[in-house]
ROLO-838028 format. One line per 5 residues: number of its first residue (from 1); their letters; for each residue x, z, y of N, C-alpha, C. Coordinates in steps of 0.02 Angstrom, whole numbers, plus 50000, padded with zeros to 5 digits. Layout:
N
NUM) a) X,Z,Y,X,Z,Y,X,Z,Y | ...
This chain:
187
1) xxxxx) 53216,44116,48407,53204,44117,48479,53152,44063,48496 | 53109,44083,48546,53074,44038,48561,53096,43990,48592 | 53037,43920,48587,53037,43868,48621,53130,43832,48605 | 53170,43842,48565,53233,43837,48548,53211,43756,48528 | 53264,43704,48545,53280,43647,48525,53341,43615,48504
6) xxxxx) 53323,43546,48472,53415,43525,48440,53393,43457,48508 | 53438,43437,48493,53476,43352,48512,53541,43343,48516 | 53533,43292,48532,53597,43243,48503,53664,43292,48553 | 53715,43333,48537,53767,43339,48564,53805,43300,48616 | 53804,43254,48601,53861,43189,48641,53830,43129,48638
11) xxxxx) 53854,43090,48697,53825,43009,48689,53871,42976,48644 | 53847,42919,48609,53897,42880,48546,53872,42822,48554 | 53919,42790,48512,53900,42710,48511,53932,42693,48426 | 53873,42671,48403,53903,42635,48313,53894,42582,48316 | 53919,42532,48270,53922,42473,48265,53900,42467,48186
16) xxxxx) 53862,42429,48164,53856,42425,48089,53843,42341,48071 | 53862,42315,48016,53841,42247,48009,53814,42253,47945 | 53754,42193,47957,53692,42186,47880,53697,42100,47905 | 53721,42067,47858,53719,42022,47841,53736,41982,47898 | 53803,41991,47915,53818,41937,47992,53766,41957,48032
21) xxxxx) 53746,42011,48063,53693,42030,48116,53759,42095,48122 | 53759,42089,48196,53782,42167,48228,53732,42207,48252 | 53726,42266,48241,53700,42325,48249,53720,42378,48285 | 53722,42382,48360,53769,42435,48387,53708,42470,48429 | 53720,42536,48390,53661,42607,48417,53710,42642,48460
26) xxxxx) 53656,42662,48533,53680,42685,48551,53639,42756,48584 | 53645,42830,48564,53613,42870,48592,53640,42935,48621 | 53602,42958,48672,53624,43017,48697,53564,43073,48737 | 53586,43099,48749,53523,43171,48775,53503,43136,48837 | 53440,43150,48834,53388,43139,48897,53371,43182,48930
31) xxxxx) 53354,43212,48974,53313,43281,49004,53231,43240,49021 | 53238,43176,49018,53142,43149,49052,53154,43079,49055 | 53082,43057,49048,53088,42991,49053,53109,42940,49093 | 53123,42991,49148,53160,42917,49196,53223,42913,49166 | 53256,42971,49142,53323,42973,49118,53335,42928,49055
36) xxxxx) 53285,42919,49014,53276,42878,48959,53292,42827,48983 | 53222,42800,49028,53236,42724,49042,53295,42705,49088 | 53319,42740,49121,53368,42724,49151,53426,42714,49105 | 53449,42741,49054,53489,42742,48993,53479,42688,48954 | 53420,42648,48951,53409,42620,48894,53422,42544,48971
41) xxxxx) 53401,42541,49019,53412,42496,49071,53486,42474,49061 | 53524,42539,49075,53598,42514,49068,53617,42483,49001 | 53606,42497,48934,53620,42469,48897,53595,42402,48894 | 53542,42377,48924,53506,42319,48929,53543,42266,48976 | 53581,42285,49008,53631,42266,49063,53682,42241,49039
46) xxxxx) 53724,42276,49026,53787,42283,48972,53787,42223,48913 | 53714,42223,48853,53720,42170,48845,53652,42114,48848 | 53672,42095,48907,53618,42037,48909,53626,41994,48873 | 53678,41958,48822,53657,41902,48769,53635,41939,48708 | 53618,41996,48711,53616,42001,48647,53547,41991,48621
51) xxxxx) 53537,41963,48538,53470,41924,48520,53403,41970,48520 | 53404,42047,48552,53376,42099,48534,53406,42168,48555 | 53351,42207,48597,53388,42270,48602,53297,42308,48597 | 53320,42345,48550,53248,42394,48528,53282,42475,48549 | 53223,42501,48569,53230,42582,48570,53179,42625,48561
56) xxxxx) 53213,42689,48558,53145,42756,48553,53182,42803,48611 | 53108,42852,48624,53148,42916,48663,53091,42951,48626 | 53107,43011,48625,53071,43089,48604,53083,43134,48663 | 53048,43167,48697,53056,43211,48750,53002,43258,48754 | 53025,43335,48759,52970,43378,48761,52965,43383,48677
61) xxxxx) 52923,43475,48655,52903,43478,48600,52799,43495,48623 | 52796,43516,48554,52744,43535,48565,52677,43474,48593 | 52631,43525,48633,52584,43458,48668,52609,43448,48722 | 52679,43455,48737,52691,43417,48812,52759,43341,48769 | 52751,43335,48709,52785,43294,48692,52773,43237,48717
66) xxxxx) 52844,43211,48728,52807,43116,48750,52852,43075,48720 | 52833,43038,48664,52881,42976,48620,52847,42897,48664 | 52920,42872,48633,52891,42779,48669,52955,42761,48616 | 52926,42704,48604,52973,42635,48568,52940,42579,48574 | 52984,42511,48556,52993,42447,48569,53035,42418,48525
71) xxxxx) 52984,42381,48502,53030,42336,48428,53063,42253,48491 | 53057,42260,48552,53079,42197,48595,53064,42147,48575 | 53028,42120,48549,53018,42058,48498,53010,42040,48445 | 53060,42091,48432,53067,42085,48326,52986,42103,48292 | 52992,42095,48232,52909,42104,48201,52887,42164,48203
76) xxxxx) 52796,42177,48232,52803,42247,48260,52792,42281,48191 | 52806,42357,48222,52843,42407,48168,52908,42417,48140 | 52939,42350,48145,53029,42332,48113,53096,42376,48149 | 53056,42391,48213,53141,42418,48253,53145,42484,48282 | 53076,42495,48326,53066,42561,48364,53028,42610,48321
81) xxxxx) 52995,42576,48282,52968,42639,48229,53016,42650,48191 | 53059,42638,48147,53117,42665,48114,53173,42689,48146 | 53187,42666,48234,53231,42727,48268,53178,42767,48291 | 53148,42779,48301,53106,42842,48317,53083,42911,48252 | 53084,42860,48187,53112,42895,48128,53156,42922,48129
86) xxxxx) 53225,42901,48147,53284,42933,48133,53269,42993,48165 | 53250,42999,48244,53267,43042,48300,53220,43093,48256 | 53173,43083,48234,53108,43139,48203,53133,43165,48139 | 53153,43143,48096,53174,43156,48020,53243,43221,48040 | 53295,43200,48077,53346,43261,48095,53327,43310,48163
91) xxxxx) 53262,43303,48159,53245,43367,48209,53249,43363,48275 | 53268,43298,48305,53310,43288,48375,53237,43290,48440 | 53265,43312,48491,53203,43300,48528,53247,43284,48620 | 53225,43275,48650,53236,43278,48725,53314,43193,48727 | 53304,43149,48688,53345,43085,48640,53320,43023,48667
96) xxxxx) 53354,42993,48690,53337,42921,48676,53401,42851,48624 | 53382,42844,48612,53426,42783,48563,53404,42698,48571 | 53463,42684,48582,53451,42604,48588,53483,42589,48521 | 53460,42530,48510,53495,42467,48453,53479,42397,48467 | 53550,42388,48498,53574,42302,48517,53586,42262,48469
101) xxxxx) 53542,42206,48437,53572,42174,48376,53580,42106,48416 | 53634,42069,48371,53655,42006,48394,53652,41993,48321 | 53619,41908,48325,53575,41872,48258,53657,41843,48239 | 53661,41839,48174,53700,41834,48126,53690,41765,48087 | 53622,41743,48093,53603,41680,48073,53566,41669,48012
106) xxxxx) 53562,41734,47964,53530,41754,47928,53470,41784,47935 | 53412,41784,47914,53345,41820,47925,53365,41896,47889 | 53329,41934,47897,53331,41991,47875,53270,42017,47813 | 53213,42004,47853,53146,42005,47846,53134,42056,47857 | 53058,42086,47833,53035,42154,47871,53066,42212,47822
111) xxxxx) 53091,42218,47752,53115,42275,47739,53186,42271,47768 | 53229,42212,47772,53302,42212,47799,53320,42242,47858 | 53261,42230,47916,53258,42229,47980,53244,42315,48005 | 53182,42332,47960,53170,42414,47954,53225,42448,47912 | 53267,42445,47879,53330,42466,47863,53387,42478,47898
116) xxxxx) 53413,42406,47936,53444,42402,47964,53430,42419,48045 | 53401,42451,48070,53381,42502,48129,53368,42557,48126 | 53356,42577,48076,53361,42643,48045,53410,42661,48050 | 53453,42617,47981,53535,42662,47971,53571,42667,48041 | 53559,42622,48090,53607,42593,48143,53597,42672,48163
121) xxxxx) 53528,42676,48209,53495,42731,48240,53542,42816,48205 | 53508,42802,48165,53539,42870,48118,53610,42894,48115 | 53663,42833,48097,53732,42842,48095,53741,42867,48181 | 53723,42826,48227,53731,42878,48313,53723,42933,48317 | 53648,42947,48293,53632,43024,48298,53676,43063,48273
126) xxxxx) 53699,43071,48188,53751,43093,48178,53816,43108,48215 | 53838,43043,48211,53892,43029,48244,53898,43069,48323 | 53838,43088,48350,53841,43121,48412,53846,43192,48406 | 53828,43204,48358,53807,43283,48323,53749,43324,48358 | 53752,43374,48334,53679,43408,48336,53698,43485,48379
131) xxxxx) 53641,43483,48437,53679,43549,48462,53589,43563,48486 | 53601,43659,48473,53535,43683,48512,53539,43710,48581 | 53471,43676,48617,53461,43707,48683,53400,43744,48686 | 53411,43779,48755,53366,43809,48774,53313,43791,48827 | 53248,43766,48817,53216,43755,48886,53262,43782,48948
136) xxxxx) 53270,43743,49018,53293,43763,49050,53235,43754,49133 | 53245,43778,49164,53239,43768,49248,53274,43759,49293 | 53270,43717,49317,53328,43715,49404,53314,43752,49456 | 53353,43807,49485,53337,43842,49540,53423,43839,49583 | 53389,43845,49640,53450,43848,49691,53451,43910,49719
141) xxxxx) 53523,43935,49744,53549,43968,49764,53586,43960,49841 | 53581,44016,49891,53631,43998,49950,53654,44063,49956 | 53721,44085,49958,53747,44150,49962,53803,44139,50004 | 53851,44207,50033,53890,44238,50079,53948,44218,49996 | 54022,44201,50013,54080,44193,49991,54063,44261,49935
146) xxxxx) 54075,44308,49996,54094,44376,49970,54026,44392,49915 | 53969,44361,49891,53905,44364,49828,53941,44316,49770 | 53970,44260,49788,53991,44207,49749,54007,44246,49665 | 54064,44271,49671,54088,44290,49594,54014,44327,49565 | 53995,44352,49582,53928,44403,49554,53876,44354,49538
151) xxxxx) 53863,44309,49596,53805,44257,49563,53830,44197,49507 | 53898,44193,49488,53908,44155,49461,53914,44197,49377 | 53940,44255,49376,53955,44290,49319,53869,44310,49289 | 53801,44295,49337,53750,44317,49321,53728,44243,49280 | 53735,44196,49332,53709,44140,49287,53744,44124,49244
156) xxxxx) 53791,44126,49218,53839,44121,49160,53827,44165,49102 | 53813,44231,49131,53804,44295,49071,53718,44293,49057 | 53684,44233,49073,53633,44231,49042,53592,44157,49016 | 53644,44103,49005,53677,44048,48967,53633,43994,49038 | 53663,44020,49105,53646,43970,49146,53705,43918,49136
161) xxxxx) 53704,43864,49177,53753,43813,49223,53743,43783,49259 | 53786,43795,49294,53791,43765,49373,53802,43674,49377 | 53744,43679,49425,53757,43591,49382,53782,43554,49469 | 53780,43594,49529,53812,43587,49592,53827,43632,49652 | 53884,43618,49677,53912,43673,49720,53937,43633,49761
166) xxxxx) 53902,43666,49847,53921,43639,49903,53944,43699,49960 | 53997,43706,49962,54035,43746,49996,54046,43726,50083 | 54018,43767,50109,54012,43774,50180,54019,43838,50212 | 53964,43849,50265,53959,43916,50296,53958,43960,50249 | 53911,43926,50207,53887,43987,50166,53881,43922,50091
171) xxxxx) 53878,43950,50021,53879,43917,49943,53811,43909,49950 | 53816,43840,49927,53745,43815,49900,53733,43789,49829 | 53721,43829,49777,53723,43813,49715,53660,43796,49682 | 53686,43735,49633,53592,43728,49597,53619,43748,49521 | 53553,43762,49490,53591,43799,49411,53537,43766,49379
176) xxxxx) 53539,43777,49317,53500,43758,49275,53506,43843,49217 | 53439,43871,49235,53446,43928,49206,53374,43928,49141 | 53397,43963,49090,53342,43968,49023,53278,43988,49055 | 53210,43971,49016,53157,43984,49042,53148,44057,49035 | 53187,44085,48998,53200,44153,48969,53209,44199,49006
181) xxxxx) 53259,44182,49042,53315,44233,49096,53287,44281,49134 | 53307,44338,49143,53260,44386,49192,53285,44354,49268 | 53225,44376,49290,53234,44364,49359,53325,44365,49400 | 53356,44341,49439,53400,44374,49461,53364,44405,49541 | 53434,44461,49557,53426,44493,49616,53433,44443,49678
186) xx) 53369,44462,49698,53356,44420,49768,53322,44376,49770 | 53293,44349,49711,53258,44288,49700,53170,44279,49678
């Protein structure tokens, strides 16, 4: 099928230790870059002592792809190029991944350091598992009670979801439907 993609299933969090240094990756599905950075913000929040927080995102295939990473300090090439490896090597796309290290007191150096953001990165992705999507679009809906079951069994029977429903006079639904989908009636 066309335009078909993987990413990460679920958000996770691993913890790994290399030499008295903690390593805790943390990644989950993005739909766009504000969503990235906003994801990677909160983790930046969460832990403010920590000696280092590096990340990648992958979003979009093709030529509308857009990657970014940040080694935060560490030596460049050491942190965001080897999680941005991970995300590329298992196929993942529409991803962002953080890795929070807290210094251990030991140096690493540059093969320790590119190792150990790697595996961190990698064990999350896993650990989140791997699921395929479909390009999608957001379109809204406003219908009569008595349309409700019919518009909902349409976007469902053609791998939509309803991502909000505001019930009033009349249903106001937003979906997120495949770029695929035939038209529906009325629209």
């Amino acid at each position: 099928m066309e335009n078909v993609y993987f990413t990460v299933a679920r958000e996770t969090a691993v913890e790994i230790k290399v030499e008295r240094s903690r390593f805790i990756a943390f990644a989950r599905e993005v739909k766009d870059e504000e969503e990235a950075r906003s994801f990677i913000s909160r983790i930046q929040e969460e832990h403010r002592q920590a000696t280092h927080i590096c990340f990648a995102y992958r979003i979009g295939q093709g030529k509308g792809e857009r990657v970014y990473y940040s080694d935060a300090g560490e030596p460049s090439g050491t942190a965001g190029r080897p999680i941005l490896g991970a995300i590329c090597s298992l196929g993942l796309t529409n991803v962002a991944v953080v890795v929070v290290r807290y210094f251990g007191g030991k140096k690493l150096g540059i093969r320790g350091l590119i190792e150990a953001y790697g595996t961190a990165a990698r064990r999350a992705l896993e650990e989140g598992g791997k699921v395929q999507r479909l390009p999608t679009r957001e379109v809204e809906f406003h219908c009569d009670y008595a349309e409700l079951n019919r518009l909902l069994h349409h976007i469902r029977s053609h791998g939509g979801e309803v991502l909000e429903a505001v019930y009033g006079e009349k249903v106001y639904l937003r979906a997120a439907l495949p770029l695929q989908a035939p038209p529906f009636p009325g629209t």
